[in-house]
mmCIF file as gemmi writes it, N, C-alpha and C atoms, coordinates in Angstrom:
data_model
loop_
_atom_site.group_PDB
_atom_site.id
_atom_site.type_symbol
_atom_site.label_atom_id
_atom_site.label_alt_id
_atom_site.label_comp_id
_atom_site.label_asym_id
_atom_site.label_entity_id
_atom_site.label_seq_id
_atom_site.pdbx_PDB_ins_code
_atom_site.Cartn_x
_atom_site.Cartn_y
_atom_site.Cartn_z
_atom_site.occupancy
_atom_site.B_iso_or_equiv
_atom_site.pdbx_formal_charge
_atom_site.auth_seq_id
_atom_site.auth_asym_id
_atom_site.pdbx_PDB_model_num
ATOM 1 N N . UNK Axp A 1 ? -14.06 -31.323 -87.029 1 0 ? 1 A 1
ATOM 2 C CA . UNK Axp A 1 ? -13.044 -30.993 -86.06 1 0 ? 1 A 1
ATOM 3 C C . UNK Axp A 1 ? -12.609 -29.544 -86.208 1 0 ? 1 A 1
ATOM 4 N N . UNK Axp A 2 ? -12.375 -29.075 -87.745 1 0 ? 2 A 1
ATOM 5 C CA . UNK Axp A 2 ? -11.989 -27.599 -87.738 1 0 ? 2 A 1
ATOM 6 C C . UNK Axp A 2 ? -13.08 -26.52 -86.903 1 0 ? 2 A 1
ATOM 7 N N . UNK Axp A 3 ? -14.144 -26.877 -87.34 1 0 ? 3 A 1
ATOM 8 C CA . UNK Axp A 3 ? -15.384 -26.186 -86.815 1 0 ? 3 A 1
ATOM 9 C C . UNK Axp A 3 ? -15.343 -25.643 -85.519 1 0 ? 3 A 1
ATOM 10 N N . UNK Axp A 4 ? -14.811 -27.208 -84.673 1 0 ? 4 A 1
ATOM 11 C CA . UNK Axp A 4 ? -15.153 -27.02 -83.168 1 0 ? 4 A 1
ATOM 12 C C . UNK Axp A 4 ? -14.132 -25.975 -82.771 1 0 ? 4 A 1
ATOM 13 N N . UNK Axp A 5 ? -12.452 -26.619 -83.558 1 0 ? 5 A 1
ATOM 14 C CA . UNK Axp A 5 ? -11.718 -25.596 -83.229 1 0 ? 5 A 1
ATOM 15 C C . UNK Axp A 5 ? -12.167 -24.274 -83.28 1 0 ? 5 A 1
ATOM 16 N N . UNK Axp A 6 ? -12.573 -23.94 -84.391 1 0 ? 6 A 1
ATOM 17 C CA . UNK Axp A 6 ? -12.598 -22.655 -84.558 1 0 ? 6 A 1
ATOM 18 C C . UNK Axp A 6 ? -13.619 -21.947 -83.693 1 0 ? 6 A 1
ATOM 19 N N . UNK Axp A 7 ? -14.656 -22.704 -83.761 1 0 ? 7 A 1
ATOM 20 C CA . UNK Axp A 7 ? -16.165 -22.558 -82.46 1 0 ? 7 A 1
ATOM 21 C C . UNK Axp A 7 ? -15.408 -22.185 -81.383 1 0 ? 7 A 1
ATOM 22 N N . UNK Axp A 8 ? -14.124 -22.554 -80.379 1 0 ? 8 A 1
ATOM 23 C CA . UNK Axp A 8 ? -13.813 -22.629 -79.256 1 0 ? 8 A 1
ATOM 24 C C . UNK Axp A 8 ? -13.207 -20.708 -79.464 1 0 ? 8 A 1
ATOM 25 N N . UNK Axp A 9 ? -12.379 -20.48 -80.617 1 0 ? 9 A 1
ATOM 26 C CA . UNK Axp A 9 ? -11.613 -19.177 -80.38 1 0 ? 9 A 1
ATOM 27 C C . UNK Axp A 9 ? -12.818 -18.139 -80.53 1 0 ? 9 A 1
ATOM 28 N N . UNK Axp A 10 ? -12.274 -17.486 -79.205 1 0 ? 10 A 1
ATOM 29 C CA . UNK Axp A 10 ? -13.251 -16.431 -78.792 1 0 ? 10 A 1
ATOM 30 C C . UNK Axp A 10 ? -12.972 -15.295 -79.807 1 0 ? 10 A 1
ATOM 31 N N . UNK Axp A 11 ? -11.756 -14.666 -80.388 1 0 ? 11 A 1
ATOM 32 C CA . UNK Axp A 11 ? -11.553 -13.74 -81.278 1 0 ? 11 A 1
ATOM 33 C C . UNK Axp A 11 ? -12.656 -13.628 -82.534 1 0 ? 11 A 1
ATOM 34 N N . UNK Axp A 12 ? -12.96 -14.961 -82.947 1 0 ? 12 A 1
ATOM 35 C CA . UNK Axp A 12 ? -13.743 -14.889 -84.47 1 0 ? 12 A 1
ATOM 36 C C . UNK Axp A 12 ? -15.18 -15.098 -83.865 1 0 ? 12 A 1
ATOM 37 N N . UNK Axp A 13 ? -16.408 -14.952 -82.468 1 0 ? 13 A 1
ATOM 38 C CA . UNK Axp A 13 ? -17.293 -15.657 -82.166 1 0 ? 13 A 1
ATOM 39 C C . UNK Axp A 13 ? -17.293 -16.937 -82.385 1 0 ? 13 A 1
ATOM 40 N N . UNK Axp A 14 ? -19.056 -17.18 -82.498 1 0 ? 14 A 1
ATOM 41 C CA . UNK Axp A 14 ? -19.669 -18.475 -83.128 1 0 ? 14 A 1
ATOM 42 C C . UNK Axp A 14 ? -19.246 -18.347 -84.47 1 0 ? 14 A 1
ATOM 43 N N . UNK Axp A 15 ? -18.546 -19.716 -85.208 1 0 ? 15 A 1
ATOM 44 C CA . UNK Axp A 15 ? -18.467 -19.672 -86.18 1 0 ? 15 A 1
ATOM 45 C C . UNK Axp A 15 ? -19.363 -20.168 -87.017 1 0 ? 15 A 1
ATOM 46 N N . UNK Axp A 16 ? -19.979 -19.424 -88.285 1 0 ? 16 A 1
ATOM 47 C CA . UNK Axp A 16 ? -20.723 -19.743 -89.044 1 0 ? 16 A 1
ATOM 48 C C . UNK Axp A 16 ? -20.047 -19.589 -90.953 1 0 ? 16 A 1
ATOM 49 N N . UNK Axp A 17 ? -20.486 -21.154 -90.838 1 0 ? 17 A 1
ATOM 50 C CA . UNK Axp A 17 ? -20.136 -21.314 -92.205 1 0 ? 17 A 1
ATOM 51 C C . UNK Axp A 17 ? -21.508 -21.059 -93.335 1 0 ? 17 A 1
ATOM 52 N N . UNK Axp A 18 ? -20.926 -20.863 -94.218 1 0 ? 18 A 1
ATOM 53 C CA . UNK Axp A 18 ? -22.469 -20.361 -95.187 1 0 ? 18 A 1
ATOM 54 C C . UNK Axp A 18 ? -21.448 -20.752 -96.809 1 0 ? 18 A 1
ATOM 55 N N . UNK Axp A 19 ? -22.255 -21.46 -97.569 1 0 ? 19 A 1
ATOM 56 C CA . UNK Axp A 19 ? -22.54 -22.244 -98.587 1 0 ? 19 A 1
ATOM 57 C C . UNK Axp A 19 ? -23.32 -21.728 -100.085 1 0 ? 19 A 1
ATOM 58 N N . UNK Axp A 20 ? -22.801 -21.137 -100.506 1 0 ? 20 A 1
ATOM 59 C CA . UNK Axp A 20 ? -23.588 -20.704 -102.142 1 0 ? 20 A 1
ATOM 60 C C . UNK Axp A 20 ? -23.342 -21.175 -103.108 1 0 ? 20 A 1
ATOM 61 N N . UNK Axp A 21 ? -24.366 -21.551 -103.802 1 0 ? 21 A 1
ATOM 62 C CA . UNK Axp A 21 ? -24.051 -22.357 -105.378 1 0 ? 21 A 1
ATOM 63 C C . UNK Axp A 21 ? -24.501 -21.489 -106.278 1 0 ? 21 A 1
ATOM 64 N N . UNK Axp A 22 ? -24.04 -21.276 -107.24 1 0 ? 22 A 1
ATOM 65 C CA . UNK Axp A 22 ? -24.37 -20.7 -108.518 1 0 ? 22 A 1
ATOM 66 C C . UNK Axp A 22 ? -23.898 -21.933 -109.46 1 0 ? 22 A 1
ATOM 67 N N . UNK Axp A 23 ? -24.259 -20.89 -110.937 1 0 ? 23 A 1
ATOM 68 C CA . UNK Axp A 23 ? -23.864 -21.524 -112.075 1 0 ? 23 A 1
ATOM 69 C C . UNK Axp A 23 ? -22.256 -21.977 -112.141 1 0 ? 23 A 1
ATOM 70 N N . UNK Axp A 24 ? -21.817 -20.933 -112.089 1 0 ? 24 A 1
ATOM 71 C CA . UNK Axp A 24 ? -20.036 -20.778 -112.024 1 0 ? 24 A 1
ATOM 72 C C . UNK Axp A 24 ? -19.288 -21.307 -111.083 1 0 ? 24 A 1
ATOM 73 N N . UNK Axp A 25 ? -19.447 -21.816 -109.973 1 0 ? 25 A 1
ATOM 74 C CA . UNK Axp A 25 ? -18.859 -22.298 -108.946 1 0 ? 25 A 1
ATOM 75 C C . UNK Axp A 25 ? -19.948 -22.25 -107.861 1 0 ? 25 A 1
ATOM 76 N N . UNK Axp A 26 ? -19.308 -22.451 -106.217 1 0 ? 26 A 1
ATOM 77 C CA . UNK Axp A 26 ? -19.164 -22.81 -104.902 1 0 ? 26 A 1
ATOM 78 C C . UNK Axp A 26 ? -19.256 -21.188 -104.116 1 0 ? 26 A 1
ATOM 79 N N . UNK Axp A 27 ? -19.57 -20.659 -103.402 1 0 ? 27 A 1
ATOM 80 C CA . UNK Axp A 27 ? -18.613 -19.266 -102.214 1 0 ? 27 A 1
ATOM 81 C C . UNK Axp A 27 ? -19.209 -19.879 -101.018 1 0 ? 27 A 1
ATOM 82 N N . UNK Axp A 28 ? -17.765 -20.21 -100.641 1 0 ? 28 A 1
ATOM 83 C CA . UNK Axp A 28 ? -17.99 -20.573 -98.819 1 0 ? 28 A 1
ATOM 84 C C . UNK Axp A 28 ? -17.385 -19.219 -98.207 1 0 ? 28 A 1
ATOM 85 N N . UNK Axp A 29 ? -18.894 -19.066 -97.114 1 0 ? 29 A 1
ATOM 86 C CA . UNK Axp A 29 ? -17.794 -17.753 -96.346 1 0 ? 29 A 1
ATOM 87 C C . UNK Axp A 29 ? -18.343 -17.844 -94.988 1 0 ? 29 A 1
ATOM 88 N N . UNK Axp A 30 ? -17.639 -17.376 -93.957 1 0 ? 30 A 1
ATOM 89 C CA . UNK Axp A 30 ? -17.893 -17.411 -92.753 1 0 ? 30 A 1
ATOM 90 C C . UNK Axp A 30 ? -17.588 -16.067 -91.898 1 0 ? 30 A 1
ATOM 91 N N . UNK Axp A 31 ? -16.956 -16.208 -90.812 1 0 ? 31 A 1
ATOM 92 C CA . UNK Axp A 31 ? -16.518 -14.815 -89.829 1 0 ? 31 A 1
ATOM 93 C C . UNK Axp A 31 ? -15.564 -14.57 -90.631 1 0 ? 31 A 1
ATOM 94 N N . UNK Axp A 32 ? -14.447 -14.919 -91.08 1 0 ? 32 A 1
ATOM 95 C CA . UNK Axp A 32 ? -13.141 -14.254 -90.968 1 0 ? 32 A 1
ATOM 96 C C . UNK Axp A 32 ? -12.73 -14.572 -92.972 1 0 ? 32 A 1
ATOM 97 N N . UNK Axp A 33 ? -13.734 -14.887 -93.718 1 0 ? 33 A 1
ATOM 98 C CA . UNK Axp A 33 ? -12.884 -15.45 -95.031 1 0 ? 33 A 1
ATOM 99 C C . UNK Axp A 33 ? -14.271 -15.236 -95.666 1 0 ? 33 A 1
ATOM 100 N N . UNK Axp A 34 ? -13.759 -15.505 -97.396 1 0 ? 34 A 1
ATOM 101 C CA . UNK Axp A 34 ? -14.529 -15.726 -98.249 1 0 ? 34 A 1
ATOM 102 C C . UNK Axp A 34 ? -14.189 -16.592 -99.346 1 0 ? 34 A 1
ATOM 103 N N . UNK Axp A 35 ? -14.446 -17.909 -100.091 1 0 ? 35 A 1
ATOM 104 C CA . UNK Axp A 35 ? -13.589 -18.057 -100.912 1 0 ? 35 A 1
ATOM 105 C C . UNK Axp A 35 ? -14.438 -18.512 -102.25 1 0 ? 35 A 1
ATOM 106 N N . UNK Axp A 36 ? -13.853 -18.311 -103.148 1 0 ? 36 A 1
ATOM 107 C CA . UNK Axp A 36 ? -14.797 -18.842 -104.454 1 0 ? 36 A 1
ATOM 108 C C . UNK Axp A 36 ? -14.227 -20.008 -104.984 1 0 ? 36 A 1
ATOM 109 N N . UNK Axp A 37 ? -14.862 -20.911 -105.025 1 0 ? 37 A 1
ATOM 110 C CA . UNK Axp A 37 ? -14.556 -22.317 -106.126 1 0 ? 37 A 1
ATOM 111 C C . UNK Axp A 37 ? -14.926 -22.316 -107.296 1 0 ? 37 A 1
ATOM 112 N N . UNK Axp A 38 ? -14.38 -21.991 -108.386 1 0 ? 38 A 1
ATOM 113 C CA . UNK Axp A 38 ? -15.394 -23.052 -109.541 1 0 ? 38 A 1
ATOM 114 C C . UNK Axp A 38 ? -15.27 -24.246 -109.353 1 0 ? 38 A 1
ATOM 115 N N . UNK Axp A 39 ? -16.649 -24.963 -110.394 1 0 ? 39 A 1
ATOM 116 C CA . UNK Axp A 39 ? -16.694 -26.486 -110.169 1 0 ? 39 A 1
ATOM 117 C C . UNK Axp A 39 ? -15.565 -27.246 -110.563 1 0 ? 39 A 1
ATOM 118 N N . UNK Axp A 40 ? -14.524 -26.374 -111.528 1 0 ? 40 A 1
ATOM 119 C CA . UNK Axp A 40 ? -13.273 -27.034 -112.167 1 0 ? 40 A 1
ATOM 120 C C . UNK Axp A 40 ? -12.61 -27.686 -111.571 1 0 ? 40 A 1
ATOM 121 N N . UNK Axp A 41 ? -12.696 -27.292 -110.256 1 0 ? 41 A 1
ATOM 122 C CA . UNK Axp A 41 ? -11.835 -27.571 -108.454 1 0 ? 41 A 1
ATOM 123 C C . UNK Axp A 41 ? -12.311 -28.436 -108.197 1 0 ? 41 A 1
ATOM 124 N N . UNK Axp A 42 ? -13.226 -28.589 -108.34 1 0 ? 42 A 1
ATOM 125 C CA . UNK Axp A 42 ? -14.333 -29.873 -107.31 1 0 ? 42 A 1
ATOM 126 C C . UNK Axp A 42 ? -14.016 -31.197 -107.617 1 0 ? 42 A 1
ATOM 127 N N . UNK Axp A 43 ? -13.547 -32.281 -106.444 1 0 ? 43 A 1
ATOM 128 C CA . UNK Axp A 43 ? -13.03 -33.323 -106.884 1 0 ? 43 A 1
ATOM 129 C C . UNK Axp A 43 ? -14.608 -34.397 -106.826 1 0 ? 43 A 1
ATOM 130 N N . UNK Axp A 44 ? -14.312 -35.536 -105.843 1 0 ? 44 A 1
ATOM 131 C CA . UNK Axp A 44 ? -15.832 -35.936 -105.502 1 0 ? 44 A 1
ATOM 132 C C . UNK Axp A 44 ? -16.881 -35.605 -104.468 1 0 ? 44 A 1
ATOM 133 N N . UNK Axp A 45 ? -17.545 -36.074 -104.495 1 0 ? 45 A 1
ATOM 134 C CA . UNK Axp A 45 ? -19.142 -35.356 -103.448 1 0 ? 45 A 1
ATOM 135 C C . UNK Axp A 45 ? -18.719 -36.917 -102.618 1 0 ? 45 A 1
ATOM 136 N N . UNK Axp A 46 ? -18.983 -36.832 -101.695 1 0 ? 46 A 1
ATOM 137 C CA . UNK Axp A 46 ? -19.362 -38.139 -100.787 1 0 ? 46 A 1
ATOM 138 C C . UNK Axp A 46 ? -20.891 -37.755 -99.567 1 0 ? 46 A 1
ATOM 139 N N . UNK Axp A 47 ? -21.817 -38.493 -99.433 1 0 ? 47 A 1
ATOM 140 C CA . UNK Axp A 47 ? -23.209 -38.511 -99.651 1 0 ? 47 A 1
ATOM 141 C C . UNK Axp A 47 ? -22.926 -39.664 -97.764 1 0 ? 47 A 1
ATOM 142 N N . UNK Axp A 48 ? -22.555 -38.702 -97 1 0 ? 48 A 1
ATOM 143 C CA . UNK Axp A 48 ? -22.272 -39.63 -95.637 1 0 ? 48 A 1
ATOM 144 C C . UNK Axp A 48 ? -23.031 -39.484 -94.896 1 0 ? 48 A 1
ATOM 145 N N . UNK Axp A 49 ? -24.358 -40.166 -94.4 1 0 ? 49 A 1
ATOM 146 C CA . UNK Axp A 49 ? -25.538 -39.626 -93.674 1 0 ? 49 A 1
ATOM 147 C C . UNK Axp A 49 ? -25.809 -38.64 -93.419 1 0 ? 49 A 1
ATOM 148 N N . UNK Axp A 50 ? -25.908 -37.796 -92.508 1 0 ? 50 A 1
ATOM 149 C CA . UNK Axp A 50 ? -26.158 -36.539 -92.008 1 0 ? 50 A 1
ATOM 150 C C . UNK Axp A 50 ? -25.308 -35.197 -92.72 1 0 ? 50 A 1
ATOM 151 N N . UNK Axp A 51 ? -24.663 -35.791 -93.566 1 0 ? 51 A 1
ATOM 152 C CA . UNK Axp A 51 ? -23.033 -34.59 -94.004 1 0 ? 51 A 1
ATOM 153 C C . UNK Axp A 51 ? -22.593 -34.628 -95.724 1 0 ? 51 A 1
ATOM 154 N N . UNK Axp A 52 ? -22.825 -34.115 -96.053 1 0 ? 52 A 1
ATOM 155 C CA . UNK Axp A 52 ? -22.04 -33.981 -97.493 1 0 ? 52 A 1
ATOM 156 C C . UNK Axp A 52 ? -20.672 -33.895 -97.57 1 0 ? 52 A 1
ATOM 157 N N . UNK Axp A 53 ? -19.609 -34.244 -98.246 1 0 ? 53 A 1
ATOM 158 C CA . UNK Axp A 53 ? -18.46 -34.027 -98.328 1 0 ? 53 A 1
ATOM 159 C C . UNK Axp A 53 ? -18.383 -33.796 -99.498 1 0 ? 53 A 1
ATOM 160 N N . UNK Axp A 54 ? -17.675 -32.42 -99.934 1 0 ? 54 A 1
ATOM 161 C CA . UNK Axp A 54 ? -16.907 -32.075 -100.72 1 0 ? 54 A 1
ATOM 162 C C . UNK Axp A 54 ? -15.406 -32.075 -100.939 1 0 ? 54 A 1
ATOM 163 N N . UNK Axp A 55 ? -14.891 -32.543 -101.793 1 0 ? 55 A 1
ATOM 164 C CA . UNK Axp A 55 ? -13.721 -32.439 -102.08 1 0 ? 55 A 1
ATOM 165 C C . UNK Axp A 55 ? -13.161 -31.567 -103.268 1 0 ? 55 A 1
ATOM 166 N N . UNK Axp A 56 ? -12.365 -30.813 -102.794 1 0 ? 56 A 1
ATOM 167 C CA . UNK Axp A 56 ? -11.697 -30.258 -104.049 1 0 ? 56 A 1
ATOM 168 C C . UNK Axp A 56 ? -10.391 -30.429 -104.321 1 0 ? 56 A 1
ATOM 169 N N . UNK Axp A 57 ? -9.725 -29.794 -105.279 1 0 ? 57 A 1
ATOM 170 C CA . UNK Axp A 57 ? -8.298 -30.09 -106.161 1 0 ? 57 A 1
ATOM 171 C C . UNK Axp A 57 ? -6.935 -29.891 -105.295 1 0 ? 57 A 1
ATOM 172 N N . UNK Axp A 58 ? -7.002 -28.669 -104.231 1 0 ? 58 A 1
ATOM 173 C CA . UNK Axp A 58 ? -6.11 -27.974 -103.678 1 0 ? 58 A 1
ATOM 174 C C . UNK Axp A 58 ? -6.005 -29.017 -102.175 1 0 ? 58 A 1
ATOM 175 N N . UNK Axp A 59 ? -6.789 -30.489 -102.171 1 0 ? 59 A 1
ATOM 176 C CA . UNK Axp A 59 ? -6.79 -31.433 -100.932 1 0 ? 59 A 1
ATOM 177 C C . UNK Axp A 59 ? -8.123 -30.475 -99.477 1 0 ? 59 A 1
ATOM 178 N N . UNK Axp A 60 ? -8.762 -29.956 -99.914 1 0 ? 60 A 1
ATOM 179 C CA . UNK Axp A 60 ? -9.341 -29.332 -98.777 1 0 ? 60 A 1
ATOM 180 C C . UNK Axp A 60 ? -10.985 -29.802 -99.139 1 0 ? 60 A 1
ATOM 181 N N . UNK Axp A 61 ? -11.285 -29.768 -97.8 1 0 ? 61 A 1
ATOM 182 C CA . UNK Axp A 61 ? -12.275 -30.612 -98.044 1 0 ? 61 A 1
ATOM 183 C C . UNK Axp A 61 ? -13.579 -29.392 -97.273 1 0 ? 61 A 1
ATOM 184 N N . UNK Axp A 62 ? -14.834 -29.599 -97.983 1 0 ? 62 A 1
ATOM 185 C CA . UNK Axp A 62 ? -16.216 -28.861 -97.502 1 0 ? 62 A 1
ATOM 186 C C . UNK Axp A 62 ? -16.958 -29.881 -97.284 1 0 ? 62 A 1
ATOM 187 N N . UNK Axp A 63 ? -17.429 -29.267 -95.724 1 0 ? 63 A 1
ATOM 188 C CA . UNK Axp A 63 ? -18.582 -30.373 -95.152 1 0 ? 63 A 1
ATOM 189 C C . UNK Axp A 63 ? -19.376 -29.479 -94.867 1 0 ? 63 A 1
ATOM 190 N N . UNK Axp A 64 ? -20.677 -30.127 -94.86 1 0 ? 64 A 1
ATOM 191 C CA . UNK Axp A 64 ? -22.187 -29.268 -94.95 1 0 ? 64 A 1
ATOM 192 C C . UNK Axp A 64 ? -22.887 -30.731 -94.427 1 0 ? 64 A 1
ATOM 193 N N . UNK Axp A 65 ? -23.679 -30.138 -93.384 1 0 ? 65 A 1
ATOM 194 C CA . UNK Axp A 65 ? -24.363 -31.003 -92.477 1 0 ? 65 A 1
ATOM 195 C C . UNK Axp A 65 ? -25.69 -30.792 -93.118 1 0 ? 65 A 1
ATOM 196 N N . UNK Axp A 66 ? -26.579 -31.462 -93.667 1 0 ? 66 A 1
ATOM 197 C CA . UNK Axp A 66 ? -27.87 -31.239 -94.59 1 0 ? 66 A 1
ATOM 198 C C . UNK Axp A 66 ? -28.802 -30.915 -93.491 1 0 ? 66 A 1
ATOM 199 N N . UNK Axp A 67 ? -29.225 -30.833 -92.48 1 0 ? 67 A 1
ATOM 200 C CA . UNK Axp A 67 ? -30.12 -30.834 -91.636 1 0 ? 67 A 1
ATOM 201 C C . UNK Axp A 67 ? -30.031 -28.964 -90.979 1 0 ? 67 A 1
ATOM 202 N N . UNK Axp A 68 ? -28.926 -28.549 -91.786 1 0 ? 68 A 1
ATOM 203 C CA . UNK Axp A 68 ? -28.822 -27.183 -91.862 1 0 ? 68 A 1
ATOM 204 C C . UNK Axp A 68 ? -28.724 -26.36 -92.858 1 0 ? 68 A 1
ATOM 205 N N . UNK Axp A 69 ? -29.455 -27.332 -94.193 1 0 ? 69 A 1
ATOM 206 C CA . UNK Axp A 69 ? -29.446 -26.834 -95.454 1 0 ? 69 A 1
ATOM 207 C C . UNK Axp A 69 ? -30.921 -25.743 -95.233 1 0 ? 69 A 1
ATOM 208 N N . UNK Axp A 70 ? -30.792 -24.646 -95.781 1 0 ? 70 A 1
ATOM 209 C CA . UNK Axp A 70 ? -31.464 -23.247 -95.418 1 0 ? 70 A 1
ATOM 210 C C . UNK Axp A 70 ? -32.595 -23.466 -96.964 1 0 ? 70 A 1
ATOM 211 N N . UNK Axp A 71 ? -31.938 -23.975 -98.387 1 0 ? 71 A 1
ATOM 212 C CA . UNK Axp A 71 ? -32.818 -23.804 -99.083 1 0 ? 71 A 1
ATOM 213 C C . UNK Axp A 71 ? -32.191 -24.755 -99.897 1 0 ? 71 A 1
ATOM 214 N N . UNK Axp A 72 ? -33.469 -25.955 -100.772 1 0 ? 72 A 1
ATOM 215 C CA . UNK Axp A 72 ? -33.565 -27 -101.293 1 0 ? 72 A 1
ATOM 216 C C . UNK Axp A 72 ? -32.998 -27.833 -100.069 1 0 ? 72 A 1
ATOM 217 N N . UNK Axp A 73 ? -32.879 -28.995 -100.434 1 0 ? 73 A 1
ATOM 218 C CA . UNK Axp A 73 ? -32.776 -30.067 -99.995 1 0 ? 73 A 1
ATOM 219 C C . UNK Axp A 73 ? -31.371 -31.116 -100.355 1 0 ? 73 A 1
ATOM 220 N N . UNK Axp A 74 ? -30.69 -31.593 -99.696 1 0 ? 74 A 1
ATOM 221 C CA . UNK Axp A 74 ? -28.945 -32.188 -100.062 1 0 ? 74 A 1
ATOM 222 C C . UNK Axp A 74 ? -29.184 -33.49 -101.294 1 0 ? 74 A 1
ATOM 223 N N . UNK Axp A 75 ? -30.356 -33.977 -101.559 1 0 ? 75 A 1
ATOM 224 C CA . UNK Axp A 75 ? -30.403 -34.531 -102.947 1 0 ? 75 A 1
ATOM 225 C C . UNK Axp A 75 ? -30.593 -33.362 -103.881 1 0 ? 75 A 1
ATOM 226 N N . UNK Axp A 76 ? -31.557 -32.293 -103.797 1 0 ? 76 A 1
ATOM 227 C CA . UNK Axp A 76 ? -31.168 -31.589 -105.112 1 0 ? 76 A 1
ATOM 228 C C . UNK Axp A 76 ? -30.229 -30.796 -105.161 1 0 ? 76 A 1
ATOM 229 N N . UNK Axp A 77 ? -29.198 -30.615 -103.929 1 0 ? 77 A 1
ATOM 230 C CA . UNK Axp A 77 ? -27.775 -30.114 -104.291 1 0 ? 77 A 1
ATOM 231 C C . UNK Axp A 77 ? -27.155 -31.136 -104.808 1 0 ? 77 A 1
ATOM 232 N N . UNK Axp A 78 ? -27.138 -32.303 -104.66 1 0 ? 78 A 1
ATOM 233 C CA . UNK Axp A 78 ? -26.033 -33.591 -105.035 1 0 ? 78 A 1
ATOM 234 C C . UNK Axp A 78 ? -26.4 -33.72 -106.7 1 0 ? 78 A 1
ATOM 235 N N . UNK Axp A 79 ? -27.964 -33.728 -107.272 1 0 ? 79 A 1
ATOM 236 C CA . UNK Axp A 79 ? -28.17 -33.754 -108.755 1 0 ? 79 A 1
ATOM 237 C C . UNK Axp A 79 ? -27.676 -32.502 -109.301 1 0 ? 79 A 1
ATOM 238 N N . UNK Axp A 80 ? -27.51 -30.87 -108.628 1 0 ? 80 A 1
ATOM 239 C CA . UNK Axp A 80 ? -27.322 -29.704 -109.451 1 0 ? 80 A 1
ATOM 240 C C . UNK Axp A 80 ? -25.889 -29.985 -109.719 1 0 ? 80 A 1
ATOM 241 N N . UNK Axp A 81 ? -25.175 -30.479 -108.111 1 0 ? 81 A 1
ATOM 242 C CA . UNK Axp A 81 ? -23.419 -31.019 -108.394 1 0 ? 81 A 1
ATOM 243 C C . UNK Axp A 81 ? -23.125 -31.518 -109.322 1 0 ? 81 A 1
ATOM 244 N N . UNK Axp A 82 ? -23.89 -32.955 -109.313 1 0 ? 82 A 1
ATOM 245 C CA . UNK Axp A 82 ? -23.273 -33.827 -110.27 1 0 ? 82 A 1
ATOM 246 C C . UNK Axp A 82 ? -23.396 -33.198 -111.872 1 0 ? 82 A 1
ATOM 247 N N . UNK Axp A 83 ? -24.872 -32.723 -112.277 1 0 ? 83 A 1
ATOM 248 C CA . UNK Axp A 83 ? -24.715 -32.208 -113.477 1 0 ? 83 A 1
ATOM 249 C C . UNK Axp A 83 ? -23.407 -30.896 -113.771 1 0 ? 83 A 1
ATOM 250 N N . UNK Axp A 84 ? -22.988 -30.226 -112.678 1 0 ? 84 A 1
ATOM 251 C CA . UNK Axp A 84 ? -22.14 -29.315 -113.141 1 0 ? 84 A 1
ATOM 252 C C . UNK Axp A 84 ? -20.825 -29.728 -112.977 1 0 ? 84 A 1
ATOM 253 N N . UNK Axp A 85 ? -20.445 -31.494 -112.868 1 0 ? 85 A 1
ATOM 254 C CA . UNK Axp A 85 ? -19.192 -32.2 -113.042 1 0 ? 85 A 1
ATOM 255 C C . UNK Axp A 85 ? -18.87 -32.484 -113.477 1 0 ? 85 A 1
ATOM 256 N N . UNK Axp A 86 ? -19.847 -33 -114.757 1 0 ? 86 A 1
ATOM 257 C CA . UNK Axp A 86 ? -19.983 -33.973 -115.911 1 0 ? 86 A 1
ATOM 258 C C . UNK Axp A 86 ? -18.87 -33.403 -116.366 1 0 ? 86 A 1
């Protein structure tokens, strides 16, 4: 739903969200932001057909539609997750 909102305001374009994992955390960034997570934040993964859900500490939630995953595949993001939750 945020997406579409934000898709609709002409000020920021098409909005594009973009997704990086490292060792140390998460960086989601798009038109207008950048933000860094470590995994310390990260609450649970939820694995919902077509969509990953992330949850983190601060109640905000990251969704990533796998069928627009650019590199690997949303099971070997869900095994790199889980090992960096333990």
């Amino acid at each position: 739903m945020v997406r579409l909102l934000m898709a609709e305001n002409k000020q920021y374009g098409e909005l594009v969200n973009r997704y990086q994992f490292y060792d140390e955390g998460m960086v989601f960034s798009n038109n207008y932001t950048t933000e860094d997570v470590p995994y310390h934040e990260f609450g649970h993964i939820l694995d919902s057909g077509g969509y990953l859900f992330l949850f983190v500490k601060n109640k905000q939630t990251y969704i990533l539609r796998k069928s627009e995953m650019s590199k690997g595949t949303a099971d070997d993001l869900c095994l790199f997750l889980n090992e960096k939750l333990r």
